[in-house]
C-alpha positions as CSV (number, residue, x, y, z in Angstrom):
1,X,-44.3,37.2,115.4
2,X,-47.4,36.9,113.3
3,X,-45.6,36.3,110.1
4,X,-44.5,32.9,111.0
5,X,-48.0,32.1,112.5
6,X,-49.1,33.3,109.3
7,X,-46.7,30.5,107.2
8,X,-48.2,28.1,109.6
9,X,-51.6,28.5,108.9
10,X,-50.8,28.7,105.3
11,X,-49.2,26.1,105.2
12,X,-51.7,23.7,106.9
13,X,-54.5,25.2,105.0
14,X,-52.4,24.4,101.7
15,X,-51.8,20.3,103.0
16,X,-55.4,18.5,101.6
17,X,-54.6,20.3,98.6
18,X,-51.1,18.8,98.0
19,X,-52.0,15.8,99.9
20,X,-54.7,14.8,97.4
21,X,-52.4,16.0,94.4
22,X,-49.5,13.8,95.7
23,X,-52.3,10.9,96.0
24,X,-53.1,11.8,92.2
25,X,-49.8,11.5,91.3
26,X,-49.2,8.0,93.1
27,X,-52.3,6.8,91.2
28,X,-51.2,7.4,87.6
29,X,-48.1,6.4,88.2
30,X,-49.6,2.6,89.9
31,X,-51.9,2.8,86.7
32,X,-49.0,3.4,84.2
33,X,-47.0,0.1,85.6
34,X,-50.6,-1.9,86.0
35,X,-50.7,-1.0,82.3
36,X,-47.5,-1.7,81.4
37,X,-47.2,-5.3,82.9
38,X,-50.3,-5.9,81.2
39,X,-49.0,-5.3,77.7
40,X,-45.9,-7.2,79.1
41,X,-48.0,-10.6,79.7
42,X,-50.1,-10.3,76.7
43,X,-46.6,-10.1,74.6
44,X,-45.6,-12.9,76.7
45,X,-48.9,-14.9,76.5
46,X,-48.8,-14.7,72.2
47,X,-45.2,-15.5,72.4
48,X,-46.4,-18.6,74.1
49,X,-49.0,-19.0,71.6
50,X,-46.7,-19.0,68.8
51,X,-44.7,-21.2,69.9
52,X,-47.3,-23.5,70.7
53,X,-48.9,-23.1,67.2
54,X,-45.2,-23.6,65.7
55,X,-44.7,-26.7,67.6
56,X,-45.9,-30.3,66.1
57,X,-45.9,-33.5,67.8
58,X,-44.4,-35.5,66.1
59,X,-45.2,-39.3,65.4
60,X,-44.0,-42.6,65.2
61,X,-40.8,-44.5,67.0
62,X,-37.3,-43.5,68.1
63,X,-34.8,-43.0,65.7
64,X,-32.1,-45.2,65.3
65,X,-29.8,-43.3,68.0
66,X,-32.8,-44.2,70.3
67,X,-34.1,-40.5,70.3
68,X,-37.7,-40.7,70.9
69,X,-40.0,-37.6,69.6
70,X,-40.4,-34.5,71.5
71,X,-43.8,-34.5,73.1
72,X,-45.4,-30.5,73.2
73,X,-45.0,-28.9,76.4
74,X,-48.4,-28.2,78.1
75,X,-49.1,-24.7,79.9
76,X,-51.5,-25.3,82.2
C-alpha cells in the first residue's frame, strides 16, 4: 500500500518541475514563430519597397487608345 502513496507523492513533488519546463518549452516555441513572422514582414516590407522604388509615374496624356498613365499605388 505505501508504494502507490509513494508514486503519488513523487509524482506531485516532480509537477513545478515539469510544469515550469513545459512553460519553458511553450515560450521558445511562441518566440521562434514571433521571430519568424518578423523576418516574414521585413521580406514583405522590402519587397514592397522594391517595388515602390521600381515603379515611376509616369507623365503626360493618354495614349491614343485613351489609356491614361498608371498613377503609383500608395501604402499608407
Amino acid at each position: 500500500m505505501a508504494s502507490p502513496l509513494r508514486g503519488l507523492v513523487q509524482r506531485l513533488q516532480d509537477w513545478p518541475v515539469a510544469s515550469q519546463q513545459q512553460a519553458r518549452r511553450n515560450a521558445m516555441v511562441a518566440a521562434t514563430a514571433c521571430a519568424q513572422r518578423r523576418v516574414e514582414r521585413q521580406d514583405v516590407a522590402d519587397y514592397l519597397d522594391g517595388l515602390d522604388a521600381a515603379v515611376t509615374r509616369p507623365e503626360g496624356p493618354a495614349d491614343q487608345r485613351g489609356n491614361v498613365p498608371a498613377l503609383r499605388a500608395s501604402r499608407g
